[in-house]
Short mmCIF file of the C-alpha atoms (twelve columns), coordinates in Angstrom:
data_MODEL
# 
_entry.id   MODEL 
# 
loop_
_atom_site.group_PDB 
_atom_site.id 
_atom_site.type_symbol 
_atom_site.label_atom_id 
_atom_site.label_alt_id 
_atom_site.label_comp_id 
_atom_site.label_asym_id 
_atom_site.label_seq_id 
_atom_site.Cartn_x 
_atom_site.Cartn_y 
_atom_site.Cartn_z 
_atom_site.pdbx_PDB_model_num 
ATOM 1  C CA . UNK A 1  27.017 -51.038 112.974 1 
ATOM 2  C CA . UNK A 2  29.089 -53.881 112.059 1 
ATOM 3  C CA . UNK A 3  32.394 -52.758 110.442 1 
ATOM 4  C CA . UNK A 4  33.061 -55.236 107.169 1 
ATOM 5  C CA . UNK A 5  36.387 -57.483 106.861 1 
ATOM 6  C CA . UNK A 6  38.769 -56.425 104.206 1 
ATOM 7  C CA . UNK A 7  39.114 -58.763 101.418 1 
ATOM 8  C CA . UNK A 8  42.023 -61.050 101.398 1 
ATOM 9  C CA . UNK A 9  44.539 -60.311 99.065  1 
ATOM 10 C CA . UNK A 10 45.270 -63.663 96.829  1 
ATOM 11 C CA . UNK A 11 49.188 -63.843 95.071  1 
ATOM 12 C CA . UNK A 12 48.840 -63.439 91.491  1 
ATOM 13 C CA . UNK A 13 48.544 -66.703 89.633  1 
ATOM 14 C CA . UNK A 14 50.541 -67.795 86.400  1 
ATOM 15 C CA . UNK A 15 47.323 -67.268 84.110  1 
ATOM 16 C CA . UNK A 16 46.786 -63.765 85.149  1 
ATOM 17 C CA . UNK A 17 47.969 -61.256 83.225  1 
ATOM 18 C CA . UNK A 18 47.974 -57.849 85.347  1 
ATOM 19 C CA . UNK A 19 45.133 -56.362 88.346  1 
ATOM 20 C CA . UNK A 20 41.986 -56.408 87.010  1 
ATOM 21 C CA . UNK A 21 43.075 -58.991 84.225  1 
ATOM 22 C CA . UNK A 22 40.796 -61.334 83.447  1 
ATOM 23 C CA . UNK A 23 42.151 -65.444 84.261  1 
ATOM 24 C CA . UNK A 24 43.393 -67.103 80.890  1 
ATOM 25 C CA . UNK A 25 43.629 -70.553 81.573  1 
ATOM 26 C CA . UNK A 26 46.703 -71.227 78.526  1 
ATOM 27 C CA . UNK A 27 48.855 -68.221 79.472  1 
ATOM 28 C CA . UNK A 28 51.295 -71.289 81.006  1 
ATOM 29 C CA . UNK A 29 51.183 -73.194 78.175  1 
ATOM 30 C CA . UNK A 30 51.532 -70.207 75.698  1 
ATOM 31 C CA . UNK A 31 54.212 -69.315 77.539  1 
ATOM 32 C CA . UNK A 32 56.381 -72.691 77.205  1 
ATOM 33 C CA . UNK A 33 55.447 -73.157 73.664  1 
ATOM 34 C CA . UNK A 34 57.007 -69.479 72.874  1 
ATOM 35 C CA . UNK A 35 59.945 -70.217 74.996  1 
ATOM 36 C CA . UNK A 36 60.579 -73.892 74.221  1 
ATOM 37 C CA . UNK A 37 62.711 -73.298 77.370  1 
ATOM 38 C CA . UNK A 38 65.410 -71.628 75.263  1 
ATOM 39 C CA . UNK A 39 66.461 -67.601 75.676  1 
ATOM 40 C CA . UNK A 40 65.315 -65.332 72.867  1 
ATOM 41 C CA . UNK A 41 68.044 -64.910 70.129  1 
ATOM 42 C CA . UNK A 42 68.252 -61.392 68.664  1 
ATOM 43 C CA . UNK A 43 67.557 -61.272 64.777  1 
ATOM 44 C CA . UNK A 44 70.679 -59.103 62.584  1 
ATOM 45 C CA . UNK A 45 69.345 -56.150 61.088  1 
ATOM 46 C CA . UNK A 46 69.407 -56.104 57.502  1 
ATOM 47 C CA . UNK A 47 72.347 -53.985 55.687  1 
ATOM 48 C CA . UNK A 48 69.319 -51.601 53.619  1 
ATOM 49 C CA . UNK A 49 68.241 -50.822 57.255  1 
ATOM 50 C CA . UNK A 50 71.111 -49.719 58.826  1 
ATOM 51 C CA . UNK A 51 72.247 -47.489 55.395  1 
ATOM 52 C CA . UNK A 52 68.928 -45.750 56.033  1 
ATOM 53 C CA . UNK A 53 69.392 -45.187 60.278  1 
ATOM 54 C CA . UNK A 54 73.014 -44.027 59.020  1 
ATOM 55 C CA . UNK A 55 71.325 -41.879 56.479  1 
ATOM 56 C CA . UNK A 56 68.690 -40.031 58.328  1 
ATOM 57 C CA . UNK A 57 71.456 -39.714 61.405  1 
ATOM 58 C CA . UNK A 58 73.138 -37.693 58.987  1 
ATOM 59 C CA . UNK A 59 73.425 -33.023 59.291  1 
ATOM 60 C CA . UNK A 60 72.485 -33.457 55.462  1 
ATOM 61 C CA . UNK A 61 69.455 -34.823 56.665  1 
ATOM 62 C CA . UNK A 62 68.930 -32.759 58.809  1 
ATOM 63 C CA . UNK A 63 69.043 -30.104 57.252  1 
ATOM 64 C CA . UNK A 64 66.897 -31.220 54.570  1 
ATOM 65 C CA . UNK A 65 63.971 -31.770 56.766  1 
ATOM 66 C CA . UNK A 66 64.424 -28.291 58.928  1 
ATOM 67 C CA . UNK A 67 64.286 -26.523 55.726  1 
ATOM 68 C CA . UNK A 68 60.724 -29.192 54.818  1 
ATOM 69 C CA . UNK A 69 59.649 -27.957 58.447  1 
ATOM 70 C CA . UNK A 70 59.954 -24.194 57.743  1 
ATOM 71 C CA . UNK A 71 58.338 -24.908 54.066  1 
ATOM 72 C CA . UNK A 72 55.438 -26.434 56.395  1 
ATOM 73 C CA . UNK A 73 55.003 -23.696 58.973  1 
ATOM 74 C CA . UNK A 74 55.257 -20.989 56.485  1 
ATOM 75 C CA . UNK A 75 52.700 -22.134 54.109  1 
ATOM 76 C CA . UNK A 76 50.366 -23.182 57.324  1 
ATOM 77 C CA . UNK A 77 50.624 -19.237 58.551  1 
ATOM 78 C CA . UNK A 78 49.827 -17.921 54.918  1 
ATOM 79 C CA . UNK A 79 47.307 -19.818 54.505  1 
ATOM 80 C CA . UNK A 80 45.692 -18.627 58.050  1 
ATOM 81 C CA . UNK A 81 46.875 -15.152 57.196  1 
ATOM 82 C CA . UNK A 82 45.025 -15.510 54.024  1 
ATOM 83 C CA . UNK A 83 41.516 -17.189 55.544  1 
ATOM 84 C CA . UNK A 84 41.160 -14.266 57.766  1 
# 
């Protein structure tokens, strides 16, 4: 029995995207057109969105949805209790 060479491993090129990709041929160029060679600039986040992160941070909102979540659970185990 002959044993069988192991297959050489080959760098990753630009156009691949991961192992087991398959070979896109305008990843490169995809790539420089997003770019344009220039770094990403974050966007500001609106005012209405932060009120609303600032809202739902808030222990009145919090409470508000424990009490939803107990509403929830209770009426899920009557109607169970009920079925059977």
């Amino acid at each position: 029995m002959t044993r069988r060479s192991e297959p050489k491993w080959t760098p990753p090129t630009p156009g691949r995207r991961g192992p087991g990709r398959s070979y896109d041929p305008f990843y490169e160029f995809e790539q420089l057109a997003r770019d344009h060679g220039h770094q990403p600039k974050a966007r500001p986040e609106p005012k209405a969105e932060l009120a609303l992160l600032s809202l739902l941070g808030s222990k009145t909102a919090l409470a508000v949805m424990s009490c939803v979540l107990v509403f929830v659970v209770a009426a899920l185990l009557v109607l169970m209790a009920v079925k059977l």
